[in-house]
matplotlib code that plots the C-alpha trace (Angstrom):
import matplotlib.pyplot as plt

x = [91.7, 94.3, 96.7, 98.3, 96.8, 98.3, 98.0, 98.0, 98.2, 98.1, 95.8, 98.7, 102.4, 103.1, 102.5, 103.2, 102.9, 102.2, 101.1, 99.7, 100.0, 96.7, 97.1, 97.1, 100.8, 101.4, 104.7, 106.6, 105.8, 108.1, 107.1, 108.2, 107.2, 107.3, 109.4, 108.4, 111.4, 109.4, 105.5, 103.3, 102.2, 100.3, 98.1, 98.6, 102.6, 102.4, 100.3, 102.9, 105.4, 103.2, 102.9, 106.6, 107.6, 104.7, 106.5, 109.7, 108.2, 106.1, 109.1, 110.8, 108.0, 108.0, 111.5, 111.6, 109.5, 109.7, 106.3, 104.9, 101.7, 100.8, 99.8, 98.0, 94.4, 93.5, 94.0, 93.3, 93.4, 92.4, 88.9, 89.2, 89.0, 92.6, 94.0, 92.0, 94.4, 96.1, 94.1, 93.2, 97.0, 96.1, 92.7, 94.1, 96.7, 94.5, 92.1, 94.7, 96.6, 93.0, 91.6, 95.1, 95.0, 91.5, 91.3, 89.0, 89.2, 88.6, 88.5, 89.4, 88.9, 92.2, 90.7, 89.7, 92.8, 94.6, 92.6, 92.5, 96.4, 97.2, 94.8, 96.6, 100.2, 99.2, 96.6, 94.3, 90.9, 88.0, 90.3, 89.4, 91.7, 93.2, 93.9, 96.7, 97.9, 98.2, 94.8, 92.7, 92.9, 89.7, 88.9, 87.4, 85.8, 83.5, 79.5, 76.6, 79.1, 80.8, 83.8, 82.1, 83.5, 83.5, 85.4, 87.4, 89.0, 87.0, 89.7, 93.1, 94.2, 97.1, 99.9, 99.0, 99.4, 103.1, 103.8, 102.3, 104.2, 107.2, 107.4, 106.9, 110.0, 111.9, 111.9, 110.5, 107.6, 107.5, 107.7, 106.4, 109.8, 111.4, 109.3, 110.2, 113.5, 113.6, 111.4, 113.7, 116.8, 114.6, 113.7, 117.4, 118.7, 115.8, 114.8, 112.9, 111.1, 107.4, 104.8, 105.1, 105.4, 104.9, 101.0, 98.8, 95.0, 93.6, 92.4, 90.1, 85.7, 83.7, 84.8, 86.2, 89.5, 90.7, 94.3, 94.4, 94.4, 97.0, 99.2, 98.9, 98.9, 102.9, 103.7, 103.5, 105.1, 108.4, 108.0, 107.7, 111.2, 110.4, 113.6, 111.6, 112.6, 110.8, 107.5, 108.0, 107.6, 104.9, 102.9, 103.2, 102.2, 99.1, 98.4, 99.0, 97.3, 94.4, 93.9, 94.8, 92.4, 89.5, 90.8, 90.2, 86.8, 86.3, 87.5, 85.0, 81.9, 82.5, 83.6, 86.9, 90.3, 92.5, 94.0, 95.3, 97.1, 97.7, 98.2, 101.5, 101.7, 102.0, 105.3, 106.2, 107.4, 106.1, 102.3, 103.0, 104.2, 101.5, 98.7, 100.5, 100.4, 96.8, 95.6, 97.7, 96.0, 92.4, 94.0, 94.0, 96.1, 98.2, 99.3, 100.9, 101.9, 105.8, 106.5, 106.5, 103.0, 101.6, 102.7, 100.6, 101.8, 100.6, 100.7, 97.6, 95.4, 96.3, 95.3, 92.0, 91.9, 91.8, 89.7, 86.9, 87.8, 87.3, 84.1, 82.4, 83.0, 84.7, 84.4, 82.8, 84.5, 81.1, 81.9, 85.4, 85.2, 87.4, 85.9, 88.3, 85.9, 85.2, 84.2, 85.4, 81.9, 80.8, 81.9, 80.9, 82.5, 81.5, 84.5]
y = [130.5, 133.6, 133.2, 130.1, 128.4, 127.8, 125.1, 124.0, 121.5, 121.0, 117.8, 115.9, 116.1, 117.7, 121.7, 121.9, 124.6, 123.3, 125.0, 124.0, 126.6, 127.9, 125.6, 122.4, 121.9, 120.4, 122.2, 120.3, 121.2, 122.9, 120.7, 120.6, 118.1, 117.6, 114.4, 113.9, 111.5, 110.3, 109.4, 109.6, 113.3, 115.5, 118.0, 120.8, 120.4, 120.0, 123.2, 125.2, 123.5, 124.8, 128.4, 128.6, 127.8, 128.8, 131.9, 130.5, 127.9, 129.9, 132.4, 129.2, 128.0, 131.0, 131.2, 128.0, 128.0, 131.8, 132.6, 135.9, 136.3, 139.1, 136.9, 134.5, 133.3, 131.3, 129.7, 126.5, 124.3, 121.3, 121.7, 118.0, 115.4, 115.2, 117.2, 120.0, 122.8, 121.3, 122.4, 125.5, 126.7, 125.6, 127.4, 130.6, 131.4, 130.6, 132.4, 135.5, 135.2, 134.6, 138.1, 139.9, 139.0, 139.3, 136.4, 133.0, 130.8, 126.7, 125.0, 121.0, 117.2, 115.7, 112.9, 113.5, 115.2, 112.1, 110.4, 113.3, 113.7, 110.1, 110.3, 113.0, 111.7, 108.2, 109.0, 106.9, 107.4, 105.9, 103.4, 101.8, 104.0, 101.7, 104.8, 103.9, 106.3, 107.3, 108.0, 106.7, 103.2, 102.9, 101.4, 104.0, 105.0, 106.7, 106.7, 109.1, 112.3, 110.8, 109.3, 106.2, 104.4, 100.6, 99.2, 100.6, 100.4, 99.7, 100.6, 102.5, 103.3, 100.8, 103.8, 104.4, 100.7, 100.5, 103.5, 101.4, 98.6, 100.3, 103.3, 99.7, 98.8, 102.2, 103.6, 106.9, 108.2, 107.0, 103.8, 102.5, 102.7, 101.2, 97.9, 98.1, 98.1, 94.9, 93.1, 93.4, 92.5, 88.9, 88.3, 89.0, 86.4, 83.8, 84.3, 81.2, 82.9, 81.0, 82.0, 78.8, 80.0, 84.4, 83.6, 86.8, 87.7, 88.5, 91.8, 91.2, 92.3, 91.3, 94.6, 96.1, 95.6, 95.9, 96.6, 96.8, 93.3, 92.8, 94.6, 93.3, 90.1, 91.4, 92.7, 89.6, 87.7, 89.2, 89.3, 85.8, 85.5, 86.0, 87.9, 91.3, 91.0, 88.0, 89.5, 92.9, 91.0, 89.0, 91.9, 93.9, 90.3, 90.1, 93.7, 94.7, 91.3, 92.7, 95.4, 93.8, 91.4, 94.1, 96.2, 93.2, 92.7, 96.4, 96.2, 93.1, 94.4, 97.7, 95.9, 98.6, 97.8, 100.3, 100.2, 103.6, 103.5, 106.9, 108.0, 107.5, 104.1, 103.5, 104.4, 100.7, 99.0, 95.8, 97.0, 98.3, 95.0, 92.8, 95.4, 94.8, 91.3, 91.2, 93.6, 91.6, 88.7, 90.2, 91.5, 95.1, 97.7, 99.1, 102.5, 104.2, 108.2, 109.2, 109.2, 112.5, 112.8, 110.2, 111.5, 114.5, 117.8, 121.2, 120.0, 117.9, 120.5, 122.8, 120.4, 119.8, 123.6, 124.1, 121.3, 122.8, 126.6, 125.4, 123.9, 127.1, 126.2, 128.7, 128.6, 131.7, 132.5, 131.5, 127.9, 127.9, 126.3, 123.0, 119.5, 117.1, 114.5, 114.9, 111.9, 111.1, 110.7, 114.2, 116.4, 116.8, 115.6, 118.4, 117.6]
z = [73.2, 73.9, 76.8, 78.3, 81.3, 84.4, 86.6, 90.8, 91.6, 96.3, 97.1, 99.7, 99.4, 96.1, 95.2, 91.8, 89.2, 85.5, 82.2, 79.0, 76.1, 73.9, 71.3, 73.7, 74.5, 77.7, 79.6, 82.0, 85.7, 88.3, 91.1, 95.1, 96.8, 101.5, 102.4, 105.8, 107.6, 110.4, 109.8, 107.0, 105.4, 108.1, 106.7, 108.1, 107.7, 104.4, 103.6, 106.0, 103.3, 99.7, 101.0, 102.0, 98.5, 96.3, 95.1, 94.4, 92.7, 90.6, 89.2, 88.2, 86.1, 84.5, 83.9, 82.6, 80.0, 79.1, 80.1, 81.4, 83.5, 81.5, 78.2, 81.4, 79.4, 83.4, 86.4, 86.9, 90.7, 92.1, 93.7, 95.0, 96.3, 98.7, 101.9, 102.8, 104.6, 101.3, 98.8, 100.5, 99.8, 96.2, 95.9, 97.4, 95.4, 92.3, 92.9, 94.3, 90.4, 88.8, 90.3, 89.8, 85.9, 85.3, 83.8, 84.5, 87.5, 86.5, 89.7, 88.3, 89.8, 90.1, 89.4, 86.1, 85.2, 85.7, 83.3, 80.8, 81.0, 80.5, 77.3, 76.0, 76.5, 75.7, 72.5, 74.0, 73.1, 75.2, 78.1, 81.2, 83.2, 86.6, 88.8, 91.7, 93.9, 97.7, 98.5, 95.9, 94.0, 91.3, 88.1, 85.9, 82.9, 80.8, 80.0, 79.6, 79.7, 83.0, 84.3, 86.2, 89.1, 88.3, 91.4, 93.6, 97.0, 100.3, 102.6, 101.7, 98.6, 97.5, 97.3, 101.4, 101.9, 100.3, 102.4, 105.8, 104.9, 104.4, 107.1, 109.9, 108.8, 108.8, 105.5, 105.3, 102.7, 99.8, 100.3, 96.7, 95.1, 98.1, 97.9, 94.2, 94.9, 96.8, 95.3, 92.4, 94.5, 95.8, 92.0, 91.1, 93.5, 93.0, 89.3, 89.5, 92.6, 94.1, 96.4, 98.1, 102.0, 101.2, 100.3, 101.4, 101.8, 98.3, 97.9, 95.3, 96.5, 93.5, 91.5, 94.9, 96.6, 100.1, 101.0, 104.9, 105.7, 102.5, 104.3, 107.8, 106.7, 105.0, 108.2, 110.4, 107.4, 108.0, 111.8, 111.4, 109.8, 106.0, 104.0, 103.8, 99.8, 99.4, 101.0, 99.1, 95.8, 97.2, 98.5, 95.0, 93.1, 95.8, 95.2, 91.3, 90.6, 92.5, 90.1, 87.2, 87.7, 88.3, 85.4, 83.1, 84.2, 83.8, 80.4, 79.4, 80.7, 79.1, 75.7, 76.0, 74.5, 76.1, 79.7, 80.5, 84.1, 86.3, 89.3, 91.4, 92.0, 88.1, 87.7, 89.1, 86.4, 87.6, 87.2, 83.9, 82.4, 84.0, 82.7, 79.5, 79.5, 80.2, 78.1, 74.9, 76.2, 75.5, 71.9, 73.5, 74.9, 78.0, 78.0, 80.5, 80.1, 81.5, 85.2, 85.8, 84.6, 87.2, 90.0, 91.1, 89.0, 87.8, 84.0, 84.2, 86.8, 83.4, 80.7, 82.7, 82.9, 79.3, 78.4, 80.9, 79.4, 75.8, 76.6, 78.3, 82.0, 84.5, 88.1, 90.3, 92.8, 95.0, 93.8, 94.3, 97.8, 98.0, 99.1, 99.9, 99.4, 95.5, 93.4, 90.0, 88.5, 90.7, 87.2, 83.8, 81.0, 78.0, 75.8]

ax = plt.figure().add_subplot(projection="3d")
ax.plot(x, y, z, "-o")
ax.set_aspect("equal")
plt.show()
């Protein structure tokens, strides 16, 4: 493969710019990302926010991994699923640098190139991937040249319920490392912490979970006088047991022995020591790639890219539309 590929990555919050060199290497991502203070993350807003820094952004990608658009091999974006004045941004400016440079266009699932990141960084070879993030929360893996959904959310995705939960109580997006925080600080002063009295709805539907009434049930908790420590540990026990407990089931009717987490809501360190607990207790393994590759980022849209460009597929630009409603198991796997 000659050139290097670039990757976009504009499904919600995050425009990021990532790159992957022709022999494979994965290059960190220059990422920037809209912190709304008041609210959750309106669409619109945050595309205002991508195109206002997408050229900055880009130069300092370049600059910091002395690369030059002029050795560019393709341009890779996220076709799907996520925000869609967001991915517009994405698509445009791909498909702007992909017509400039002559060079292919690979529109990507996000999705997928979550799972195909973590494989890569982790070394895992055929996992049960537990995806947790903002808008998406599924159980994943692969058969018959698919990534196939297994179980997933019926509701909200559990990275939009830590943000609910959170923003009710005054702290702004994200809220995920904020609960985090203070669960910590209630298992710090109580290290021989119960449920007794914090119990919450389990969010557990056969294979399916459901996060809504999780977190309504949290919310009257502390109106009701519960130390909103105490019920931030409870509601990520409730929660990360959830998926745990779906992941394992995953992983036994699939006869798989690796659990690959991705997606933003695995860099909690508390859901990355329970899915290693469980997978040691089925004699398999947990595997979890850096933080900065779970959260959304460039990198991964990239390593997608040159999976699909190594195995033939380029996108016209007649196909290049977005669709914010993408599935996992919607794309080919030919690698």
């Amino acid at each position: 493969m000659d050139g290097w590929i670039l990757g976009l990555e504009s499904t919600a919050h995050t425009l990021s710019y990532g790159a992957v060199l022709s022999n494979g290497q994965a290059l960190p991502a220059a990422t920037d990302t809209i912190r709304p203070t008041v609210g959750g993350i309106h669409p619109r807003e945050a595309a205002d926010h991508h195109r206002d820094v997408a050229d900055n952004l880009l130069t300092k990608l370049l600059e910091q991994h002395e690369l030059s658009l002029s050795n560019l091999g393709g341009v890779a974006f996220s076709q799907g699923p996520g925000m869609g004045p967001c991915l517009q941004v994405g698509a445009g400016i791909a498909r702007a640098l992909a017509a400039a440079h002559e060079v292919p266009l690979i529109g990507v699932n996000h999705c997928v190139a979550h799972i195909e990141i973590g494989r890569s960084e982790c070394d895992c070879d055929d996992p049960v991937l537990l995806y947790v993030s903002g808008g998406n929360t599924q159980v994943i893996t692969r058969l018959d040249g698919r990534y196939r959904v297994l179980g997933e959310t019926l509701d909200i995705g559990i990275g939009n319920m830590l943000d609910k939960f959170a923003r009710k109580f005054g702290h702004p997006f994200p809220g995920g490392p904020v609960i985090e925080q203070h669960a910590r600080a209630h298992l710090d002063a109580h290290p021989n912490a119960t449920l007794d009295g914090l119990e919450l709805p389990y969010a557990v539907r056969g294979m399916d979970m459901a996060f809504s009434g999780l977190m309504t049930a949290a919310v009257a908790l502390v109106q009701k006088g519960a130390p909103f420590d105490a019920v931030c540990w409870s509601l990520q026990e409730h929660a990360f047991a959830a998926c745990v407990e779906v992941a394992e089931r995953a992983m036994a009717h699939s006869g798989k022995h690796e659990l690959l987490l991705g997606g933003g809501v695995a860099c909690n360190q508390r859901l990355r020591d329970m899915c290693t607990i469980m997978a040691k207790e089925r004699e398999g393994s947990s595997h979890a790639p850096p933080r900065i590759y779970c959260i959304d980022n460039g990198t991964m849209i990239a390593q997608l890219g040159w999976l699909e460009l190594g195995a033939g597929r380029t996108t016209s630009l007649n196909e290049s539309a977005v669709d914010p409603g993408l599935r996992t198991d919607a794309t080919p796997i030919a690698w």
